[in-house]
MIDREN-530792 format. One record per atom (N, C-alpha, C): x, y, z; atom name; residue in three letters. Coordinates in nm, 3 decimals, m for minus. Layout:
MIDREN-530792
<<X; Y; Z>; 'CA'; 'ala'>;
...
***
This chain:
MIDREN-530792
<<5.603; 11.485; 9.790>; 'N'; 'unk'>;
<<5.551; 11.484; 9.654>; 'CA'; 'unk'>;
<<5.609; 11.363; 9.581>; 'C'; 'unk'>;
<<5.533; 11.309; 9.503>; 'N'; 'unk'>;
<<5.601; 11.179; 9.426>; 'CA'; 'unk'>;
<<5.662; 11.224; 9.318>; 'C'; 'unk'>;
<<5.745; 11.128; 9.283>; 'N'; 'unk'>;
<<5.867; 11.124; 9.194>; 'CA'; 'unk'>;
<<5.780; 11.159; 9.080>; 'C'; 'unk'>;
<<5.696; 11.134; 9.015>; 'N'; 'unk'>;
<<5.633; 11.197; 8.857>; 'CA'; 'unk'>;
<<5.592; 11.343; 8.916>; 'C'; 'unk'>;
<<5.529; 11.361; 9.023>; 'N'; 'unk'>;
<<5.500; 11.491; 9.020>; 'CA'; 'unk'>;
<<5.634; 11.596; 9.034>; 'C'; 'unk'>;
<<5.735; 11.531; 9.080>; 'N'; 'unk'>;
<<5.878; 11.589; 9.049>; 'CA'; 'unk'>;
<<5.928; 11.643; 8.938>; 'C'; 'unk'>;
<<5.909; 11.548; 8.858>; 'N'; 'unk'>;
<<5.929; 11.536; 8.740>; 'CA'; 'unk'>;
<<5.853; 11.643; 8.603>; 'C'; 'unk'>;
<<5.720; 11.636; 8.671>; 'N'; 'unk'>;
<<5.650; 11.693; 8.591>; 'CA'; 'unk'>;
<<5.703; 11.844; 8.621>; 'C'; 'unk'>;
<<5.701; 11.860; 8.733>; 'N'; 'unk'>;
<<5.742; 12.004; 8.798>; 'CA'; 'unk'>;
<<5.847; 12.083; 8.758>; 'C'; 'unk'>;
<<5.965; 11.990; 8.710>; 'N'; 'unk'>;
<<6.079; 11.993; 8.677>; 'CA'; 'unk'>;
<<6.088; 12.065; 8.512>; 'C'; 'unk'>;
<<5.998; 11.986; 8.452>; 'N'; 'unk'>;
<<5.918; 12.012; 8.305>; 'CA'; 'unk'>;
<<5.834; 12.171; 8.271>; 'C'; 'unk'>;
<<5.778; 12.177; 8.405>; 'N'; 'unk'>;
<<5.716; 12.274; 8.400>; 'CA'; 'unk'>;
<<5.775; 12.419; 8.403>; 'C'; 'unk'>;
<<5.833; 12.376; 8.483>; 'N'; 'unk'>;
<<5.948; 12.497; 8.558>; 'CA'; 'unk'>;
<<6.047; 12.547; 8.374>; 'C'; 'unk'>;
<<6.092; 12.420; 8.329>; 'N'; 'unk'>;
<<6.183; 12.436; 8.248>; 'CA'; 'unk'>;
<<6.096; 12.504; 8.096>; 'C'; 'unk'>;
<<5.960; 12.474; 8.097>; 'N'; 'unk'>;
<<5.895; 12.540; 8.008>; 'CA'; 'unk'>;
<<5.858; 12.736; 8.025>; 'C'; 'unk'>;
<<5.889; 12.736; 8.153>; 'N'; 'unk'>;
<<5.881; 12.840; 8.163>; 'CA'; 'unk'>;
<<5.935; 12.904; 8.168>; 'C'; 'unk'>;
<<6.047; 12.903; 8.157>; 'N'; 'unk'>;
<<6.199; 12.984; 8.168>; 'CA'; 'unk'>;
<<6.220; 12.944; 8.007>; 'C'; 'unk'>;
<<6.192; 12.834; 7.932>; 'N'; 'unk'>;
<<6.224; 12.864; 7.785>; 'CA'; 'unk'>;
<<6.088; 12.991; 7.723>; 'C'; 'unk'>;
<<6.014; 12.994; 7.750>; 'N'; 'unk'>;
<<5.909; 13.051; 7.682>; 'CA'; 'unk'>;
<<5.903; 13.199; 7.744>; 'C'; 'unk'>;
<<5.967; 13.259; 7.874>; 'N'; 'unk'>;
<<5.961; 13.348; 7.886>; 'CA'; 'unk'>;
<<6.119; 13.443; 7.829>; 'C'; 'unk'>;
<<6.203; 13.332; 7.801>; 'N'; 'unk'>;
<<6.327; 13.397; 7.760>; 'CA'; 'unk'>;
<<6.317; 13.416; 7.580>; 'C'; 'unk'>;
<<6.203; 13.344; 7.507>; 'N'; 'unk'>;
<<6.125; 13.397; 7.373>; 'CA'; 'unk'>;
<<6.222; 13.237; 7.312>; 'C'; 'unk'>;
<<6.278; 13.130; 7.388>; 'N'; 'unk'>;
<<6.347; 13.035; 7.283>; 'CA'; 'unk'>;
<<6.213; 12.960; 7.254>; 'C'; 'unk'>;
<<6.262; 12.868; 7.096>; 'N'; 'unk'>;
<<6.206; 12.801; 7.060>; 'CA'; 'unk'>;
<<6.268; 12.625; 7.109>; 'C'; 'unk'>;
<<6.246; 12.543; 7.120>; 'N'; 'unk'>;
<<6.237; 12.393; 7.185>; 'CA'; 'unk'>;
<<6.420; 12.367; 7.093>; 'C'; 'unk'>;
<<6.396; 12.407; 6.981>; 'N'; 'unk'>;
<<6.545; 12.394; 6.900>; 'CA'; 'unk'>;
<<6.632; 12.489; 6.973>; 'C'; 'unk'>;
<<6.620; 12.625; 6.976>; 'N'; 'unk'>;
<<6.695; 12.696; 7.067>; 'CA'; 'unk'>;
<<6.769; 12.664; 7.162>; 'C'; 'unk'>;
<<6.672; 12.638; 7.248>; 'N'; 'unk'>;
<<6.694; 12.586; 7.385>; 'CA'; 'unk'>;
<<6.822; 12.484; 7.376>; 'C'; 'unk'>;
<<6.736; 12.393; 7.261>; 'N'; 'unk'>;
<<6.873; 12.209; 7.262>; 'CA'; 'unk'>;
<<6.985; 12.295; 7.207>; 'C'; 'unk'>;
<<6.980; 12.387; 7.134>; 'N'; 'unk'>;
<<7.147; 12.409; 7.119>; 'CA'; 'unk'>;
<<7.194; 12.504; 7.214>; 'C'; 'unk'>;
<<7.172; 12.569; 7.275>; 'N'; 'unk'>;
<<7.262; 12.659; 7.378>; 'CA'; 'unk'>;
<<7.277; 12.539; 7.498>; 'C'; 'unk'>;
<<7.196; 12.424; 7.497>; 'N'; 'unk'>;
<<7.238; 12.362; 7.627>; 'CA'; 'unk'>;
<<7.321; 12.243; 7.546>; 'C'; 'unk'>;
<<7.354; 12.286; 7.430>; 'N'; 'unk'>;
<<7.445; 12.151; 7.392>; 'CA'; 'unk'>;
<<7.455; 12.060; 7.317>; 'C'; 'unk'>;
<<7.301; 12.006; 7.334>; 'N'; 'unk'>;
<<7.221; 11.869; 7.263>; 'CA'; 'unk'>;
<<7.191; 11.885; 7.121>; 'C'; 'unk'>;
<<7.186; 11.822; 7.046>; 'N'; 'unk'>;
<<7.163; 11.818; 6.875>; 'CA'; 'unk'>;
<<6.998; 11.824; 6.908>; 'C'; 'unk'>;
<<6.973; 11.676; 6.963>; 'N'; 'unk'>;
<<6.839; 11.657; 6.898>; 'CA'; 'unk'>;
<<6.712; 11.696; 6.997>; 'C'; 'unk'>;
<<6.614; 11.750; 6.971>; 'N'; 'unk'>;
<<6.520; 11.878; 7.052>; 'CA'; 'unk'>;
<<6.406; 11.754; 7.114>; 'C'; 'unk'>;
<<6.416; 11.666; 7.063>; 'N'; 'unk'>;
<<6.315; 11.559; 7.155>; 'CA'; 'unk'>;
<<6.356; 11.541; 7.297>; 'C'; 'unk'>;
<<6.449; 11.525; 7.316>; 'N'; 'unk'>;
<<6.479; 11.502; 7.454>; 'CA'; 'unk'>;
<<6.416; 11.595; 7.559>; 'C'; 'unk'>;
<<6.455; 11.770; 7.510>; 'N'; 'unk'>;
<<6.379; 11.878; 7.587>; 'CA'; 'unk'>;
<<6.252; 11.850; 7.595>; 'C'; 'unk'>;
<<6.183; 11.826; 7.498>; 'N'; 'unk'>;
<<6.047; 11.810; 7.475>; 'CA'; 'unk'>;
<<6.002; 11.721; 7.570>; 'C'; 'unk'>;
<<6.057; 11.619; 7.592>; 'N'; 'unk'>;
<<6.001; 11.496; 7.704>; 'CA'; 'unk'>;
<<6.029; 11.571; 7.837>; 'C'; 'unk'>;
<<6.147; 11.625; 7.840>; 'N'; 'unk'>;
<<6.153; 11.691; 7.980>; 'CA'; 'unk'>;
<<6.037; 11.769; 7.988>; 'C'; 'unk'>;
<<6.024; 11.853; 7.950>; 'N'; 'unk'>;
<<5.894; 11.977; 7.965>; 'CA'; 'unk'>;
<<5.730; 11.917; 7.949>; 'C'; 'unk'>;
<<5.766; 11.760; 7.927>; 'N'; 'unk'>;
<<5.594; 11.718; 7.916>; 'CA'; 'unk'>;
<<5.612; 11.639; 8.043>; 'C'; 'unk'>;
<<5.714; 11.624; 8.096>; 'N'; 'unk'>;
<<5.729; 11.518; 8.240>; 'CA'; 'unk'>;
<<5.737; 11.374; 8.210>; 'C'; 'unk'>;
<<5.786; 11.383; 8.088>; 'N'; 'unk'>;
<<5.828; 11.239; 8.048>; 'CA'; 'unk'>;
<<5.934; 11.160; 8.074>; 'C'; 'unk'>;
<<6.048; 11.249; 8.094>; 'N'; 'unk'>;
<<6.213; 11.220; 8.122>; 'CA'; 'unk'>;
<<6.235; 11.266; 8.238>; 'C'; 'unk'>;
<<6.314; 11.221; 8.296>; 'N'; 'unk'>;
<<6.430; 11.256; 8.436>; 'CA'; 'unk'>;
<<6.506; 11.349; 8.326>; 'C'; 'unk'>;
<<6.542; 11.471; 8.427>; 'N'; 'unk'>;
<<6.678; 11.555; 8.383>; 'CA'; 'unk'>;
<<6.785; 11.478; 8.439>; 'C'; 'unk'>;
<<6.913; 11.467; 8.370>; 'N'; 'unk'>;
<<7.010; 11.416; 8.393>; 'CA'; 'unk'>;
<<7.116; 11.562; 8.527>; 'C'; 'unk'>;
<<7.189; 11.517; 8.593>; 'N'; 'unk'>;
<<7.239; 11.633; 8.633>; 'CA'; 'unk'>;
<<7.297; 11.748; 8.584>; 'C'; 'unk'>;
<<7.412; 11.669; 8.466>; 'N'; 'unk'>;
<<7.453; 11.759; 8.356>; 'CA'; 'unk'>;
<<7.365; 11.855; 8.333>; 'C'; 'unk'>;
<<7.241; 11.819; 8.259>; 'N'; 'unk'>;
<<7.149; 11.902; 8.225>; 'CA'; 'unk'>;
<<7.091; 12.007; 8.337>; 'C'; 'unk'>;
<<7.063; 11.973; 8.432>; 'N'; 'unk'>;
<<7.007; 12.016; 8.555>; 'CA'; 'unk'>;
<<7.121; 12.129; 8.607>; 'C'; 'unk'>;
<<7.213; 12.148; 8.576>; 'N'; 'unk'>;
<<7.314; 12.239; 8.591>; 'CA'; 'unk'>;
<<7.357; 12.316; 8.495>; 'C'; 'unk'>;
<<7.351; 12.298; 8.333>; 'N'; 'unk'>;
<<7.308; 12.346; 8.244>; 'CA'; 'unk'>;
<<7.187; 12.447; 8.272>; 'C'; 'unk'>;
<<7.108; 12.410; 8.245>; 'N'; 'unk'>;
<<6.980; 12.488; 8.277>; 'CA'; 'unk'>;
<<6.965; 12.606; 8.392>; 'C'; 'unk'>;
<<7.018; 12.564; 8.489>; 'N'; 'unk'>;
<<7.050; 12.681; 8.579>; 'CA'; 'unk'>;
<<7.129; 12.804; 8.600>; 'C'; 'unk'>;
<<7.237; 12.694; 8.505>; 'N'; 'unk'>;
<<7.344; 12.838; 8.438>; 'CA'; 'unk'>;
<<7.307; 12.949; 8.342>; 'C'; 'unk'>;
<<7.254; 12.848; 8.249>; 'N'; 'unk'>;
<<7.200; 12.928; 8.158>; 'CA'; 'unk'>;
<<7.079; 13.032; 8.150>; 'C'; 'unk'>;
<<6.979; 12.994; 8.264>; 'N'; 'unk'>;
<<6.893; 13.118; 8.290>; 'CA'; 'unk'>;
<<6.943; 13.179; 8.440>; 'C'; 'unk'>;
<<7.048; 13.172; 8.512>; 'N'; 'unk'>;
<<7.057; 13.220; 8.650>; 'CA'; 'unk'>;
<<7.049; 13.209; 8.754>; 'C'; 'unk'>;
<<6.953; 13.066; 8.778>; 'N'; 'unk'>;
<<6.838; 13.060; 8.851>; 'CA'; 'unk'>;
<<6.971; 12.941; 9.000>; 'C'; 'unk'>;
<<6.918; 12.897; 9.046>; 'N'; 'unk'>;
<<6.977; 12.782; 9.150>; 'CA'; 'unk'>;
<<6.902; 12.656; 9.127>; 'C'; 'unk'>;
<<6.977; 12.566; 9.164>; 'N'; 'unk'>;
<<6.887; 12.434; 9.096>; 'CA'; 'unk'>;
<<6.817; 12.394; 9.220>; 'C'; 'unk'>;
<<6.844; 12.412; 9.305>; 'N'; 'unk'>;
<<6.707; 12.407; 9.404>; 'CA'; 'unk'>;
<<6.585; 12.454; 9.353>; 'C'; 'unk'>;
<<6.605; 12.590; 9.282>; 'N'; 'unk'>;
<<6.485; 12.695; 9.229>; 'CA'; 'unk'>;
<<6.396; 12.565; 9.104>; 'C'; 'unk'>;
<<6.520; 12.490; 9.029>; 'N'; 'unk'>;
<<6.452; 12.387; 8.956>; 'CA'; 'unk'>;
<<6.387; 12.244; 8.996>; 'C'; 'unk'>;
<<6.452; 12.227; 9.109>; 'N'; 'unk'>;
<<6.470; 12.071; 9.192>; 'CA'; 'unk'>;
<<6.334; 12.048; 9.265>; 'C'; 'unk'>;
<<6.367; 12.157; 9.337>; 'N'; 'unk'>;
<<6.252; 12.150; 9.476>; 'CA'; 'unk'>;
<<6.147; 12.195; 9.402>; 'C'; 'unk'>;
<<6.008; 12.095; 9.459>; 'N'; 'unk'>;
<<5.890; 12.143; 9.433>; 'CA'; 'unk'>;
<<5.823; 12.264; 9.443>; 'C'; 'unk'>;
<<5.816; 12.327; 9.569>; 'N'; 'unk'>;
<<5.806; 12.361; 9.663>; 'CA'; 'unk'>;
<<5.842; 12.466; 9.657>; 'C'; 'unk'>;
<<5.965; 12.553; 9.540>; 'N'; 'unk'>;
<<6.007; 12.668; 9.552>; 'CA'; 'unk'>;
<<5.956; 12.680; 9.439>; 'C'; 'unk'>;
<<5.880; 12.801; 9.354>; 'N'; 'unk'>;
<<5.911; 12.893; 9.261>; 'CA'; 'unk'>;
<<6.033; 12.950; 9.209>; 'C'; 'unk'>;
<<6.048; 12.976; 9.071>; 'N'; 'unk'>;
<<6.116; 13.055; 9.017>; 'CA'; 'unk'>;
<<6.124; 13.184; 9.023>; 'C'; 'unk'>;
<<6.251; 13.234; 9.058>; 'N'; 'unk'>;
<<6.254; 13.388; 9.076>; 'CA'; 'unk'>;
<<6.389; 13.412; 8.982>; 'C'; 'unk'>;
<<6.344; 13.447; 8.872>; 'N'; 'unk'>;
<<6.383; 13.469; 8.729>; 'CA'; 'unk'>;
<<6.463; 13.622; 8.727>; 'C'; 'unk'>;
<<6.570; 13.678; 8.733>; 'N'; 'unk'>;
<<6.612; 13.854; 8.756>; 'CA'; 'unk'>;
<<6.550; 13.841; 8.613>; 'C'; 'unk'>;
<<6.502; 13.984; 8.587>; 'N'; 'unk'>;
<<6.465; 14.045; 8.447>; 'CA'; 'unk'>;
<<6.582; 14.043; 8.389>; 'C'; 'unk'>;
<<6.724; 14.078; 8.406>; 'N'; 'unk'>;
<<6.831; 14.120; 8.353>; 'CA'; 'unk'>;
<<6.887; 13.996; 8.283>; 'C'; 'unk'>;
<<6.876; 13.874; 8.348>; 'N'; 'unk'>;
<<6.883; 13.722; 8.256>; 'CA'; 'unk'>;
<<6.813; 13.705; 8.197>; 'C'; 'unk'>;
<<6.643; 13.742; 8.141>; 'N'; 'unk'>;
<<6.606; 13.684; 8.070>; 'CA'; 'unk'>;
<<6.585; 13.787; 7.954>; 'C'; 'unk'>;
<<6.694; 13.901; 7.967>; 'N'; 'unk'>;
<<6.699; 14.042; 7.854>; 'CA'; 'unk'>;
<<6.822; 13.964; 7.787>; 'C'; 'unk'>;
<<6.901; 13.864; 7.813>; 'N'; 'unk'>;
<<7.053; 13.850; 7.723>; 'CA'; 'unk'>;
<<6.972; 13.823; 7.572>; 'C'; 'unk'>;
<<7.084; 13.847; 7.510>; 'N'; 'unk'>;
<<7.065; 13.795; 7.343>; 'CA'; 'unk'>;
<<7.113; 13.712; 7.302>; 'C'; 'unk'>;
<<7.112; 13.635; 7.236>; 'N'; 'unk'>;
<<7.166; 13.497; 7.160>; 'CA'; 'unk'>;
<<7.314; 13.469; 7.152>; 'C'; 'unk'>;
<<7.388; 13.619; 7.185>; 'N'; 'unk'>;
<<7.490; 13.584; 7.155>; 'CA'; 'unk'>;
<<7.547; 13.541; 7.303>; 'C'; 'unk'>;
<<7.497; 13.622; 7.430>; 'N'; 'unk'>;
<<7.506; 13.627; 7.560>; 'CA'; 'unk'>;
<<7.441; 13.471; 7.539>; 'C'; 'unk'>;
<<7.355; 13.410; 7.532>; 'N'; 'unk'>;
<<7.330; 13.284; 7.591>; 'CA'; 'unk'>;
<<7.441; 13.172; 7.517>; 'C'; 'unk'>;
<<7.472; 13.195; 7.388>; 'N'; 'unk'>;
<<7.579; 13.146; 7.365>; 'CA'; 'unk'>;
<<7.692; 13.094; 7.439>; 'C'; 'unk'>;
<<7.687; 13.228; 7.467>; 'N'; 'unk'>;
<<7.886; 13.275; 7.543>; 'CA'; 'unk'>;
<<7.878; 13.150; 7.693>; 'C'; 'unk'>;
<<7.685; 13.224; 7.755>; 'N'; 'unk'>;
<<7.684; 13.153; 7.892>; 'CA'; 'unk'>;
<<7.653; 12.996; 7.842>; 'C'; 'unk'>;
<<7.629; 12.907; 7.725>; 'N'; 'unk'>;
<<7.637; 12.791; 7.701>; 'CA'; 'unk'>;
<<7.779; 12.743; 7.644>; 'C'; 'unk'>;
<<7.849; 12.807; 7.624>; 'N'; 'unk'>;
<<8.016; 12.787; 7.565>; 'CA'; 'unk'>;
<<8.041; 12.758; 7.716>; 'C'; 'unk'>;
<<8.035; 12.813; 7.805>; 'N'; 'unk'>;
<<8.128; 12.826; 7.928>; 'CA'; 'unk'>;
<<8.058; 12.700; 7.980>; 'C'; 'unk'>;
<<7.936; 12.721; 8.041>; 'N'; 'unk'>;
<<7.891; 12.586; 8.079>; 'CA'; 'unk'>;
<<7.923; 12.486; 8.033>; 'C'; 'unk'>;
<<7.961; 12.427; 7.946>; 'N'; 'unk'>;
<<8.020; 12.328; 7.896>; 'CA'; 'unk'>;
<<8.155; 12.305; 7.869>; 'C'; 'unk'>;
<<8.206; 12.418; 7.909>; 'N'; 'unk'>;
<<8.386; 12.435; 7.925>; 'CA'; 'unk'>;
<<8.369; 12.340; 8.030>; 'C'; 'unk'>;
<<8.292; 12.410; 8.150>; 'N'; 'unk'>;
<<8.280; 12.416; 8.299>; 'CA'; 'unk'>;
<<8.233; 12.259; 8.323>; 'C'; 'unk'>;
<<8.143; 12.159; 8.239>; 'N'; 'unk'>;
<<8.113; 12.052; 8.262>; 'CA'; 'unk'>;
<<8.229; 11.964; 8.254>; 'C'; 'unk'>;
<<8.291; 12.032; 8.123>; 'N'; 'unk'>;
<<8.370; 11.949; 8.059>; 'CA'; 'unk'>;
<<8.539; 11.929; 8.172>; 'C'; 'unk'>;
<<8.538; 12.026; 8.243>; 'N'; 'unk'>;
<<8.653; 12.101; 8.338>; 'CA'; 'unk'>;
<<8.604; 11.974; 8.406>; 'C'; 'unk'>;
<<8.491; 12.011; 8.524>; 'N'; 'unk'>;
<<8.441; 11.911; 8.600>; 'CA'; 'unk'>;
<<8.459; 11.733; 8.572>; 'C'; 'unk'>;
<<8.446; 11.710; 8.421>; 'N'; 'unk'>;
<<8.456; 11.583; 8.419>; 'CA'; 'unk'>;
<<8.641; 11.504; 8.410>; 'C'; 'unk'>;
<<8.708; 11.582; 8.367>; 'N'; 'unk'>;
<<8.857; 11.587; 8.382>; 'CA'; 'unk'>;
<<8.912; 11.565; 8.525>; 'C'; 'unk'>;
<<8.889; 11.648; 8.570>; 'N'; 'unk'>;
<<8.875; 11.663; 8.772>; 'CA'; 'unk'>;
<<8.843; 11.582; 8.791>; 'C'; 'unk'>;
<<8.728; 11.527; 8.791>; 'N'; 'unk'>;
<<8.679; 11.358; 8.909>; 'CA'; 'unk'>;
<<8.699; 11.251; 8.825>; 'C'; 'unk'>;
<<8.790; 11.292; 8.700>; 'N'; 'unk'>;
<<8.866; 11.164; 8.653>; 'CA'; 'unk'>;
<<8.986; 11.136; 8.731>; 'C'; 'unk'>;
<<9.019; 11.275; 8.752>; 'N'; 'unk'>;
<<9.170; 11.251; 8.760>; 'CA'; 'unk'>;
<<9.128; 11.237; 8.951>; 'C'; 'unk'>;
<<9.073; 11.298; 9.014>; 'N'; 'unk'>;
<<9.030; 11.239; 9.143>; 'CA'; 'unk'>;
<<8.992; 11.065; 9.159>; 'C'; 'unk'>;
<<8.971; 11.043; 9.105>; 'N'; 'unk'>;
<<8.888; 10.923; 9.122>; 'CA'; 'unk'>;
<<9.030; 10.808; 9.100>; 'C'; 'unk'>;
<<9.098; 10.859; 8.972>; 'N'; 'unk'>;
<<9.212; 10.816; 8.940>; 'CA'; 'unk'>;
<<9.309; 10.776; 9.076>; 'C'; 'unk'>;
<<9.294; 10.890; 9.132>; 'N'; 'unk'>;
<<9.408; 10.941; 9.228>; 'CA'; 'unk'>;
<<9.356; 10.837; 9.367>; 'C'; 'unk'>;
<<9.227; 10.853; 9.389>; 'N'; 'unk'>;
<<9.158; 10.772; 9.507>; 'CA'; 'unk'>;
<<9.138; 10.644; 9.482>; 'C'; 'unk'>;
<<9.149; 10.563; 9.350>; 'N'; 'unk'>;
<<9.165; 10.438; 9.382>; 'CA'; 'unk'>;
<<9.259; 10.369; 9.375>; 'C'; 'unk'>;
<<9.366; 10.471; 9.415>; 'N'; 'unk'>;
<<9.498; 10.384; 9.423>; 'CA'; 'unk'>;
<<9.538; 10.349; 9.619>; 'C'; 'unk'>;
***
């Protein structure tokens, strides 16, 4: 499959997991982090590359595996029980994810630190 149809897929996928979990495009940008809601918007029209950050974001936050987002080729298989949390639950699971990015980016500083000596 070509890289836009990737892309688009990627968009698609991500529209559907916002719209079946009832967020609005603003919603969405703040539990994954982001201030400003254009960016989602380009993702979900197949305008933008997801960044990985994001691409791991997104998976956390509805459950899913990022293969389930990545690969063309697979469908989403969504548990009912993730897409019942409430605002405060997607919160909590966007607080952590971004502990968890933020953990991650400390680590392959201090790796990277460590390996180019």
């Amino acid at each position: 499959m070509s890289r836009e149809r990737s892309i688009k897929r990627f968009g698609e996928k991500l529209h559907t997991l916002r719209t079946m979990r009832g967020l609005t495009l603003k919603e969405l940008t703040h539990q994954l982090g982001h201030v400003a809601h254009g960016y989602i918007s380009e993702l979900e029209a197949g305008k933008k590359l997801p960044s990985v950050e994001l691409t791991l974001s997104v998976a956390h936050l509805f459950g899913i595996s990022t293969d389930e987002l990545l690969k063309d080729e697979l469908d989403l298989t969504v548990d009912a029980a993730t897409l019942a949390l409430g605002t405060d639950d997607l919160q909590q699971v966007s607080s952590e994810s971004s502990n968890r990015i933020e953990n991650n980016k400390h680590s392959e500083g201090a790796s990277n630190e460590f390996g180019a000596r």
